[in-house]
N, CA, C and O atoms as a CHARMM CRD file, in Angstrom:
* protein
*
  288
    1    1 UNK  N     18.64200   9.97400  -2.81600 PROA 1      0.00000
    2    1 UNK  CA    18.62100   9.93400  -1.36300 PROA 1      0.00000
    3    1 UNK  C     17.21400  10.19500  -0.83800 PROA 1      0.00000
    4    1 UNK  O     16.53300  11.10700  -1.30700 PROA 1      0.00000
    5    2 UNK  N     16.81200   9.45600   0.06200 PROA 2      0.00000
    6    2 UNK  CA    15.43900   9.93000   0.76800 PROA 2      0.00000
    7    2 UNK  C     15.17800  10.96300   1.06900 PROA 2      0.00000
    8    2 UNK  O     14.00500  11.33800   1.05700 PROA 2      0.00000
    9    3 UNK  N     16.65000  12.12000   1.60200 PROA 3      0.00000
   10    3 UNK  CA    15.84200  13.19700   2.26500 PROA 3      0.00000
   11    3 UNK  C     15.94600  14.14300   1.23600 PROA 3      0.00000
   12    3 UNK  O     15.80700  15.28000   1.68600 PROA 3      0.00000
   13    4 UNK  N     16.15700  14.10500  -0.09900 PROA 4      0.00000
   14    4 UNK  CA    16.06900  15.12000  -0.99300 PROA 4      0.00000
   15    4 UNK  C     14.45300  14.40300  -1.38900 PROA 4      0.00000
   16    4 UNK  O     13.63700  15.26100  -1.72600 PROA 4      0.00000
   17    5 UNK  N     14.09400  13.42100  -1.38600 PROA 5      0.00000
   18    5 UNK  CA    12.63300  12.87100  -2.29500 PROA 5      0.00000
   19    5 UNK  C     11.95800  13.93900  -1.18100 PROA 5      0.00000
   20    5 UNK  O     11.06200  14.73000  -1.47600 PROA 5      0.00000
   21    6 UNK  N     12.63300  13.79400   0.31700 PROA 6      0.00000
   22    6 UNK  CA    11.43000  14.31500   1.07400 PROA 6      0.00000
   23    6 UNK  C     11.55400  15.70900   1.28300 PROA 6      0.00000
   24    6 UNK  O     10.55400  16.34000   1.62300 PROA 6      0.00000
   25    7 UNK  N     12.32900  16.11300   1.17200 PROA 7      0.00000
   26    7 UNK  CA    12.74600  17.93100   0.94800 PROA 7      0.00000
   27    7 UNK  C     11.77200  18.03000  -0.49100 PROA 7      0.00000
   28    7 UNK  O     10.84700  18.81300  -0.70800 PROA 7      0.00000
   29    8 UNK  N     12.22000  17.15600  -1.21100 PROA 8      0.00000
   30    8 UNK  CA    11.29400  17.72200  -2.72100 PROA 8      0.00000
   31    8 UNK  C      9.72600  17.92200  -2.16300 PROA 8      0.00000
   32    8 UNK  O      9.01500  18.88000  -2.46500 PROA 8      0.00000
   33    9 UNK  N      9.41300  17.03000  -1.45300 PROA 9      0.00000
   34    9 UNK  CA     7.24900  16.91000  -1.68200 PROA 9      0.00000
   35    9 UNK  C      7.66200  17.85000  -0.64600 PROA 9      0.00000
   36    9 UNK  O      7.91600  18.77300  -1.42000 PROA 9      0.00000
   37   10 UNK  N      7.97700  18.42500   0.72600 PROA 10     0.00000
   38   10 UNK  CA     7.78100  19.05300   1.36300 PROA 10     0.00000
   39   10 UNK  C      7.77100  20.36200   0.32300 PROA 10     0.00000
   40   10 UNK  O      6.75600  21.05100   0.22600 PROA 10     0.00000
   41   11 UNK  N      8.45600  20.52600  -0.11200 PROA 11     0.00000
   42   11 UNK  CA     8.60500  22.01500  -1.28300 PROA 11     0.00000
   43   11 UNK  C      7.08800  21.95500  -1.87000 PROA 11     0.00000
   44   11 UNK  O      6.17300  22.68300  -1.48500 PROA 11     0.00000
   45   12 UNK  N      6.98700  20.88800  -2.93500 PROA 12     0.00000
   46   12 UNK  CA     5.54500  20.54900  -3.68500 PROA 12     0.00000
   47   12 UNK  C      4.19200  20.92700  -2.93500 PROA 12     0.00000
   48   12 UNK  O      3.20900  21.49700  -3.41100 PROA 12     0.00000
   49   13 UNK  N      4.37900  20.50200  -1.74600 PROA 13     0.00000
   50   13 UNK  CA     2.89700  19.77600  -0.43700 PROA 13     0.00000
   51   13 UNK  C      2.91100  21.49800  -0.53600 PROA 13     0.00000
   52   13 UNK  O      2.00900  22.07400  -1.14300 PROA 13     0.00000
   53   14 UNK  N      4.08300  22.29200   0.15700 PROA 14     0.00000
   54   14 UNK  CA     3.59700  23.45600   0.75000 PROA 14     0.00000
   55   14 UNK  C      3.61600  24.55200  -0.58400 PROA 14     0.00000
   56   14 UNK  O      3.10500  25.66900  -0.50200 PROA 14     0.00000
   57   15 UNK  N      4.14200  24.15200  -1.54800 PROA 15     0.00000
   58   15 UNK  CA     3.55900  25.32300  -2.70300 PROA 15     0.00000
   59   15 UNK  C      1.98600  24.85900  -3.28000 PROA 15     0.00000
   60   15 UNK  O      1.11000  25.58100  -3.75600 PROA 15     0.00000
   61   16 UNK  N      1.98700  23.77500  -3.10900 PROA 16     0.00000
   62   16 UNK  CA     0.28400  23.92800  -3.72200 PROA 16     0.00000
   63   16 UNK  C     -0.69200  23.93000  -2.68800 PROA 16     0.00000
   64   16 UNK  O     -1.83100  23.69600  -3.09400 PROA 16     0.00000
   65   17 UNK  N     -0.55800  24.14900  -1.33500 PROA 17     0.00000
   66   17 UNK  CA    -1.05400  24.60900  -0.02700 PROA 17     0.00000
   67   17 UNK  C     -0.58400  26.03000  -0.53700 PROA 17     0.00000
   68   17 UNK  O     -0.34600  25.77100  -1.71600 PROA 17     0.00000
   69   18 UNK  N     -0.39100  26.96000  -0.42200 PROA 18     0.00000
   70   18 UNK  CA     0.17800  28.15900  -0.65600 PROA 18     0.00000
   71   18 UNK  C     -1.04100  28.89000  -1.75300 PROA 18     0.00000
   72   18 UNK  O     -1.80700  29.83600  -1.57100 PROA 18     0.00000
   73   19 UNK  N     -0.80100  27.90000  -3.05700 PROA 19     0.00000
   74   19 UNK  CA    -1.81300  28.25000  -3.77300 PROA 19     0.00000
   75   19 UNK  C     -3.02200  27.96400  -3.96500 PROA 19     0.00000
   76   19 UNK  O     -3.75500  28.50600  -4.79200 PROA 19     0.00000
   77   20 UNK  N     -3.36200  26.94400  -3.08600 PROA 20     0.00000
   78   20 UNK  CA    -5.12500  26.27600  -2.87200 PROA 20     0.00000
   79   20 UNK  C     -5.19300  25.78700  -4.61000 PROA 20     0.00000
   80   20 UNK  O     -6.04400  26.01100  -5.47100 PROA 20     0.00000
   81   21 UNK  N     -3.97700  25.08200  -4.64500 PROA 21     0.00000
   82   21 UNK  CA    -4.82000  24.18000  -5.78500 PROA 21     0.00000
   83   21 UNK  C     -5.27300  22.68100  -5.66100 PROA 21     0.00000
   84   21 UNK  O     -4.66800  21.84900  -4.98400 PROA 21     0.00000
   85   22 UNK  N     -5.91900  22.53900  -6.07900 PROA 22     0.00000
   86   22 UNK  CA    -6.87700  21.18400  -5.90700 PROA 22     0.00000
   87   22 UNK  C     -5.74000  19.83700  -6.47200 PROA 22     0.00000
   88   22 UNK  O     -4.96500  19.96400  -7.41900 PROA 22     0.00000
   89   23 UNK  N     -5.89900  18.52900  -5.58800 PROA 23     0.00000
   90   23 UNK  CA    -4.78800  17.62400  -6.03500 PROA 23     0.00000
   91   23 UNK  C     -5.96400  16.36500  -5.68000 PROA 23     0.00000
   92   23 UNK  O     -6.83900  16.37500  -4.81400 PROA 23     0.00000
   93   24 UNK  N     -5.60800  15.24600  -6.73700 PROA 24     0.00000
   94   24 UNK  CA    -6.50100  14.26100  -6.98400 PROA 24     0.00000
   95   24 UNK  C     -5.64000  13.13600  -6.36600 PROA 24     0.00000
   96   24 UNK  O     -4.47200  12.88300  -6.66300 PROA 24     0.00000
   97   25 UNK  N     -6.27500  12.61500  -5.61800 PROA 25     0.00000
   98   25 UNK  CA    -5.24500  11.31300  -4.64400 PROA 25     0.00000
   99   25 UNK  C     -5.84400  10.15200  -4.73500 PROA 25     0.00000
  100   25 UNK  O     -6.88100   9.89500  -4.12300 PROA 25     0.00000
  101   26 UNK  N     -5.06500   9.10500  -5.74000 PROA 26     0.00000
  102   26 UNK  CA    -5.59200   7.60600  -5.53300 PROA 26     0.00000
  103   26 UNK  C     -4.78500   6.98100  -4.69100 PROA 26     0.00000
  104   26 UNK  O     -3.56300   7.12200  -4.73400 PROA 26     0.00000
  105   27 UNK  N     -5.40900   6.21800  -3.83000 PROA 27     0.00000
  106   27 UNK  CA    -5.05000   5.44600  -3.21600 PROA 27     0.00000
  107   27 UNK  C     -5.09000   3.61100  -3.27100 PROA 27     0.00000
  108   27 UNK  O     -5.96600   2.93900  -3.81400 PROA 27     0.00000
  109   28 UNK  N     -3.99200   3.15000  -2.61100 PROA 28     0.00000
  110   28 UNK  CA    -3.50500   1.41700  -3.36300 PROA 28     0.00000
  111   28 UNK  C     -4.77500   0.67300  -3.11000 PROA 28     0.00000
  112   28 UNK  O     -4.55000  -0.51200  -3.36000 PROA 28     0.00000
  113   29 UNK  N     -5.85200   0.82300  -2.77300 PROA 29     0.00000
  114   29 UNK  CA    -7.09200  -0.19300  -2.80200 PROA 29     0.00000
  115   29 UNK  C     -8.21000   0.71300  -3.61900 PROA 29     0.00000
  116   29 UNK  O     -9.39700   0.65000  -3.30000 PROA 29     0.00000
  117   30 UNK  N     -7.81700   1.42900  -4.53100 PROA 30     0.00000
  118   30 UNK  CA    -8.88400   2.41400  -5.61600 PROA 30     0.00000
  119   30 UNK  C     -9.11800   3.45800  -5.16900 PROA 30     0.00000
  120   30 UNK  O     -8.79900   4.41300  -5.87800 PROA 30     0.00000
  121   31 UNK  N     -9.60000   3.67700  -4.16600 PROA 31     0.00000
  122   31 UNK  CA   -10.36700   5.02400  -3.35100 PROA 31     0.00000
  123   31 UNK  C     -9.62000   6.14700  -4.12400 PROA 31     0.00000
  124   31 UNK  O     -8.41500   6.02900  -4.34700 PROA 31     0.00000
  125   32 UNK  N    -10.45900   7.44400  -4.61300 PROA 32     0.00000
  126   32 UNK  CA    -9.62200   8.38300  -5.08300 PROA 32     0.00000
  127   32 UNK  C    -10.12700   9.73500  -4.20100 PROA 32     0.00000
  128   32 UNK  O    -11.17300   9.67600  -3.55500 PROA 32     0.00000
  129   33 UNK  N     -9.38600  10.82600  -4.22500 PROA 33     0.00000
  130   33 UNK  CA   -10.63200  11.79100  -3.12900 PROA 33     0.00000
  131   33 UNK  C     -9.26300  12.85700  -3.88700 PROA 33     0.00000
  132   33 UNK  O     -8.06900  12.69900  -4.14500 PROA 33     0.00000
  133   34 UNK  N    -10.31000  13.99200  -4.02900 PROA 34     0.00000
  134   34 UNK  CA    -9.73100  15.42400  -4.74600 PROA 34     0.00000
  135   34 UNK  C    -10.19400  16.86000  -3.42600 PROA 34     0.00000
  136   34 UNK  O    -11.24300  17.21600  -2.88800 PROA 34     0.00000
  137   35 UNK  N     -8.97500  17.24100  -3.37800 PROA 35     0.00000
  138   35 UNK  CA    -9.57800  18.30200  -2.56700 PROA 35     0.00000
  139   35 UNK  C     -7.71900  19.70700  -2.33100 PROA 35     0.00000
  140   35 UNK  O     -6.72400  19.68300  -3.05500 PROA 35     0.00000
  141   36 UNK  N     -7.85100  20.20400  -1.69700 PROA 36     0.00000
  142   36 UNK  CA    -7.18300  21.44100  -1.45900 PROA 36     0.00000
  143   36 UNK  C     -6.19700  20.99000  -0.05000 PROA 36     0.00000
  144   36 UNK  O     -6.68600  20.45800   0.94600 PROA 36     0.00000
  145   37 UNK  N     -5.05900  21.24800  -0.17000 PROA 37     0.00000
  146   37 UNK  CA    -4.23300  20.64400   1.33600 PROA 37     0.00000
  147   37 UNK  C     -4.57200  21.59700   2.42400 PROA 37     0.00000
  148   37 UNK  O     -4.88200  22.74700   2.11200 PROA 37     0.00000
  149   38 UNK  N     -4.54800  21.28200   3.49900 PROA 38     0.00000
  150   38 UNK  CA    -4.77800  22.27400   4.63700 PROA 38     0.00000
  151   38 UNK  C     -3.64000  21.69400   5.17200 PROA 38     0.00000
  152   38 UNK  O     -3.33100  22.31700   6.18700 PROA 38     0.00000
  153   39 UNK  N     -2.98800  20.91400   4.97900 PROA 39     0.00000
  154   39 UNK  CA    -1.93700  20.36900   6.61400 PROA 39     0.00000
  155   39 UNK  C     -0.68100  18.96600   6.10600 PROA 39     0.00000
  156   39 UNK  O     -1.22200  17.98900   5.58900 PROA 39     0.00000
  157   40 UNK  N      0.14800  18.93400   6.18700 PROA 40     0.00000
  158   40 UNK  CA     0.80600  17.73000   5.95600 PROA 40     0.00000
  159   40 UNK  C      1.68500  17.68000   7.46400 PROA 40     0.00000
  160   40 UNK  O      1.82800  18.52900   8.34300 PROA 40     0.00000
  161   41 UNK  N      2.21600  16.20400   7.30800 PROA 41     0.00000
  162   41 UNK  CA     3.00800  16.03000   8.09200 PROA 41     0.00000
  163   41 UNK  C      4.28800  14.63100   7.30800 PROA 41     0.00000
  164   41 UNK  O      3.97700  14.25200   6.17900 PROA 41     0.00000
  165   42 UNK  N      5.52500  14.02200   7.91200 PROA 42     0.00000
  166   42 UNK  CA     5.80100  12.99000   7.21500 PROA 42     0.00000
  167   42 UNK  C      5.00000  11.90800   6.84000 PROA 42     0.00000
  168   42 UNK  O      5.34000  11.13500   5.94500 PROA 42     0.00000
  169   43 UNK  N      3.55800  11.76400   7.70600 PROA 43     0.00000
  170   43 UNK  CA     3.09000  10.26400   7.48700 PROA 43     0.00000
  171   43 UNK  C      1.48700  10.55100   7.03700 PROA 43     0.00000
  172   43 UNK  O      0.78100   9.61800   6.65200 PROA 43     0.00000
  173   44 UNK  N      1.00800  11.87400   7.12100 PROA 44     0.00000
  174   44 UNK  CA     0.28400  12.07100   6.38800 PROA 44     0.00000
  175   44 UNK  C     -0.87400  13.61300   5.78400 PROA 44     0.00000
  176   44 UNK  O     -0.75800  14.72800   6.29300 PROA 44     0.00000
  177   45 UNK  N     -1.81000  13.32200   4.75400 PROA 45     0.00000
  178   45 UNK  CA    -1.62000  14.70500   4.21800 PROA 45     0.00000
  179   45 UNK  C     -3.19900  14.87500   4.24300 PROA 45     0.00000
  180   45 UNK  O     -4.03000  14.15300   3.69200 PROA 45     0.00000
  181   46 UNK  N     -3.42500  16.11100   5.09200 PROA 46     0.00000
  182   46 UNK  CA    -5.00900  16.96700   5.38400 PROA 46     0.00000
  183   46 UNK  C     -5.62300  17.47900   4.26900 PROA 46     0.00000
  184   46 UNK  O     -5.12300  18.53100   3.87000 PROA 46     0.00000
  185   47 UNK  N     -6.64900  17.01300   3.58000 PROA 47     0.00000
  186   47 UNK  CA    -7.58800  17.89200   2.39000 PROA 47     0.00000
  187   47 UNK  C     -8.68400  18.70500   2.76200 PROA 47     0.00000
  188   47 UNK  O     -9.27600  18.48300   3.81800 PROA 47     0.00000
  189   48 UNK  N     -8.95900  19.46600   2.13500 PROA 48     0.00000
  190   48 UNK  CA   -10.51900  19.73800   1.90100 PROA 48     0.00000
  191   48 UNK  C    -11.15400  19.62800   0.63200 PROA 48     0.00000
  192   48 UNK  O    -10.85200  20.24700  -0.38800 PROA 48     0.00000
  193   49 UNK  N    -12.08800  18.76100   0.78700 PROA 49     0.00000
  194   49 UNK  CA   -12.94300  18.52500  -0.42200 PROA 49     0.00000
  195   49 UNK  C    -13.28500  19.69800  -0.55100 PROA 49     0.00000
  196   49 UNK  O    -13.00400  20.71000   0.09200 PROA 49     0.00000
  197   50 UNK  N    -14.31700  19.39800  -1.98600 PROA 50     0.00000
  198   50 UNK  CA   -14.53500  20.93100  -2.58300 PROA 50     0.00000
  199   50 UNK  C    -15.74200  21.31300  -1.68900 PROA 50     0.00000
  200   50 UNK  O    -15.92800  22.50700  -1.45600 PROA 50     0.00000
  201   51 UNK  N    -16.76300  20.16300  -1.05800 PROA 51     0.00000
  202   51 UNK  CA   -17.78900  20.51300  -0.15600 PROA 51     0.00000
  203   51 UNK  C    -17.54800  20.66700   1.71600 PROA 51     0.00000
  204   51 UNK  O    -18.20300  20.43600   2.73300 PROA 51     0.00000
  205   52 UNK  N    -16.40900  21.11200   1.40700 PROA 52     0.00000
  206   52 UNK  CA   -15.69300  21.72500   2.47300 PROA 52     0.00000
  207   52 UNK  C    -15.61200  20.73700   3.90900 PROA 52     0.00000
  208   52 UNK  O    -15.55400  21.11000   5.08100 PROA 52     0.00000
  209   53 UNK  N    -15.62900  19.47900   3.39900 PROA 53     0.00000
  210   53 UNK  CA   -15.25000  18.22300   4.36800 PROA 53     0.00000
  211   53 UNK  C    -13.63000  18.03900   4.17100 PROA 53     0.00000
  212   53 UNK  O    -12.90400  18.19400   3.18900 PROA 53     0.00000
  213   54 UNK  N    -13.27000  17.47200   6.09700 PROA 54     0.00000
  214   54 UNK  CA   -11.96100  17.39200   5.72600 PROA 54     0.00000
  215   54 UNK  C    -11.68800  16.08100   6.09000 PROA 54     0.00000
  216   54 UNK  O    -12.25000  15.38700   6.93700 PROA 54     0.00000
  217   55 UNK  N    -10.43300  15.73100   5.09400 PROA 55     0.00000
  218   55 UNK  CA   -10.06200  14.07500   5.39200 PROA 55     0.00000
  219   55 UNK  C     -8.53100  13.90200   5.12100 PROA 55     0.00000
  220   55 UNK  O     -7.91600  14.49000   4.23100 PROA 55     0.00000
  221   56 UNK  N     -8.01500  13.03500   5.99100 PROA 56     0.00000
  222   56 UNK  CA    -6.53700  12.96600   6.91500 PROA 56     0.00000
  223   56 UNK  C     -6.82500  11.48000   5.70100 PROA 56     0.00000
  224   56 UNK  O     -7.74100  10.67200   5.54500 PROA 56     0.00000
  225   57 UNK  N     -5.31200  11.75900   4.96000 PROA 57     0.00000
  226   57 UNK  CA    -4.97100  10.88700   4.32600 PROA 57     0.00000
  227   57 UNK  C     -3.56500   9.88200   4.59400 PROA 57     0.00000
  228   57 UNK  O     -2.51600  10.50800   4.74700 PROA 57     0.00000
  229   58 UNK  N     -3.49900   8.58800   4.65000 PROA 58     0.00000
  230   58 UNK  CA    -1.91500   8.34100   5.22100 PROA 58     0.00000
  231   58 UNK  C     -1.22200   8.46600   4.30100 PROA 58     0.00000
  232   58 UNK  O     -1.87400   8.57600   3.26300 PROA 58     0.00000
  233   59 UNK  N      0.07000   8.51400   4.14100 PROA 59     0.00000
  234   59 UNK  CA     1.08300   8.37600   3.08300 PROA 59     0.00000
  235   59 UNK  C      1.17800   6.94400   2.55700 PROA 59     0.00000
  236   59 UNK  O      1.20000   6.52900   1.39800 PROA 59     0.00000
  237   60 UNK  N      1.22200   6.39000   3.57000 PROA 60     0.00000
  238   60 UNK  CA     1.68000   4.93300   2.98400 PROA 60     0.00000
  239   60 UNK  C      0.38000   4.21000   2.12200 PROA 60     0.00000
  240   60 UNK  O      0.63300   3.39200   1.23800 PROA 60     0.00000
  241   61 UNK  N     -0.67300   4.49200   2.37400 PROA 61     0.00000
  242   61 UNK  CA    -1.98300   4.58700   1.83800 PROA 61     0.00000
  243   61 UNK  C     -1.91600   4.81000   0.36700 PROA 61     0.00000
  244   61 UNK  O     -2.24700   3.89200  -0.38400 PROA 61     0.00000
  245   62 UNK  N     -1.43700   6.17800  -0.20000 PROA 62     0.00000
  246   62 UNK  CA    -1.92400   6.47500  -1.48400 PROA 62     0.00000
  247   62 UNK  C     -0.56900   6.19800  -2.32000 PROA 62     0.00000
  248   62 UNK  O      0.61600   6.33300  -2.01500 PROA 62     0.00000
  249   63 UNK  N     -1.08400   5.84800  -3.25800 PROA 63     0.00000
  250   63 UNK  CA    -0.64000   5.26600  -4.85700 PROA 63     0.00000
  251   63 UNK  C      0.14000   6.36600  -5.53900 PROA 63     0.00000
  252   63 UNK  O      1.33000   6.40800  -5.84900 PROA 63     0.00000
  253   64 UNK  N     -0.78200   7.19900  -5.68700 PROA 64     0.00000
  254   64 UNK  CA     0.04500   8.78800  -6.40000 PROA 64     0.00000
  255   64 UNK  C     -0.71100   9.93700  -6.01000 PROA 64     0.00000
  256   64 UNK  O     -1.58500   9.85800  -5.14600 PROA 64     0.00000
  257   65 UNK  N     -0.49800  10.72400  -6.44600 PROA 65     0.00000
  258   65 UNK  CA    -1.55000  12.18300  -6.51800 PROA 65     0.00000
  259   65 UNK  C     -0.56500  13.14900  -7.49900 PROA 65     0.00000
  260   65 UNK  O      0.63300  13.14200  -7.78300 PROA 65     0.00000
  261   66 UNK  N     -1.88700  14.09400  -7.90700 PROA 66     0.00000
  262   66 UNK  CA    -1.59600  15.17400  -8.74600 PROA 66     0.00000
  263   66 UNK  C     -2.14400  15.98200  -8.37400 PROA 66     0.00000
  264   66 UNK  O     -2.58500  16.00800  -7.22500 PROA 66     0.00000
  265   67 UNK  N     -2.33800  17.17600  -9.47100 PROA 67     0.00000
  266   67 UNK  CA    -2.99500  18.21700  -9.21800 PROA 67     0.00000
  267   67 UNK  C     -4.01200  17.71900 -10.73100 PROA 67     0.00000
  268   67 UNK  O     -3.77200  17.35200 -11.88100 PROA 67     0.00000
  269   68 UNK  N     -5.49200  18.03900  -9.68800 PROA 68     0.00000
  270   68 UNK  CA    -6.82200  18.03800 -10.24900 PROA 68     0.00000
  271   68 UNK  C     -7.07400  18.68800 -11.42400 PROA 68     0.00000
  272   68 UNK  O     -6.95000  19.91000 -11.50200 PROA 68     0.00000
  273   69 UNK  N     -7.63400  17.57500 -12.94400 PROA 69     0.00000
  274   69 UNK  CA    -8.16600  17.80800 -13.81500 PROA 69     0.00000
  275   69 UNK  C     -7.14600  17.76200 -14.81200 PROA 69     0.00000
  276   69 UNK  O     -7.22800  18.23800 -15.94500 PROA 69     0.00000
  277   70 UNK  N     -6.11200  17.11200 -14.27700 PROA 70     0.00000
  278   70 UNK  CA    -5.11900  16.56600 -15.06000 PROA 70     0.00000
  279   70 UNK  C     -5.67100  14.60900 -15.91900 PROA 70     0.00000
  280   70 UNK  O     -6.61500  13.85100 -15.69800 PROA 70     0.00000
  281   71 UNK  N     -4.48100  14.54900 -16.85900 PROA 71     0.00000
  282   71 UNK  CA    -4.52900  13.37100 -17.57200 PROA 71     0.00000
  283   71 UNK  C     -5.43900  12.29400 -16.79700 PROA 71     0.00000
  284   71 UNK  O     -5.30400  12.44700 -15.58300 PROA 71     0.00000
  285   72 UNK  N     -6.12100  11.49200 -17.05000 PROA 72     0.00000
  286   72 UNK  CA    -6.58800  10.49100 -16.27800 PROA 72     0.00000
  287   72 UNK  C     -6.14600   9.02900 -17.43800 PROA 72     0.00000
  288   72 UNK  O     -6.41200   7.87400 -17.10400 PROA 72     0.00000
């Protein structure tokens, strides 16, 4: 069901916001950008790079994400 996929990342989004861990986000035209969540919403998710710039990512935009320094 959709609203358990979206109950699930809401759980995910706000425990690794919680813990400031770093998550690596590719997105469907290559672009990749790694940084720390400050903010989500349904349509899209707030980082901070590690040089403390922030960038509003869309959902429908990215491909996958993890948490940083994982498998590539």
């Amino acid at each position: 069901l959709p609203e358990g996929v979206d109950g699930f990342e809401l759980a995910y989004l706000q425990e690794q916001q919680k813990a400031n861990v770093p998550l690596h986000f590719t997105l469907f035209d290559g672009q990749t950008f790694e940084g720390t969540v400050v903010g989500f919403s349904p349509y899209q998710i707030t980082i901070r790079e590690a040089g403390g710039d922030e960038i509003t990512l869309n959902k429908l935009a990215i491909a996958y994400y993890r948490k940083a320094g994982g498998v590539r």
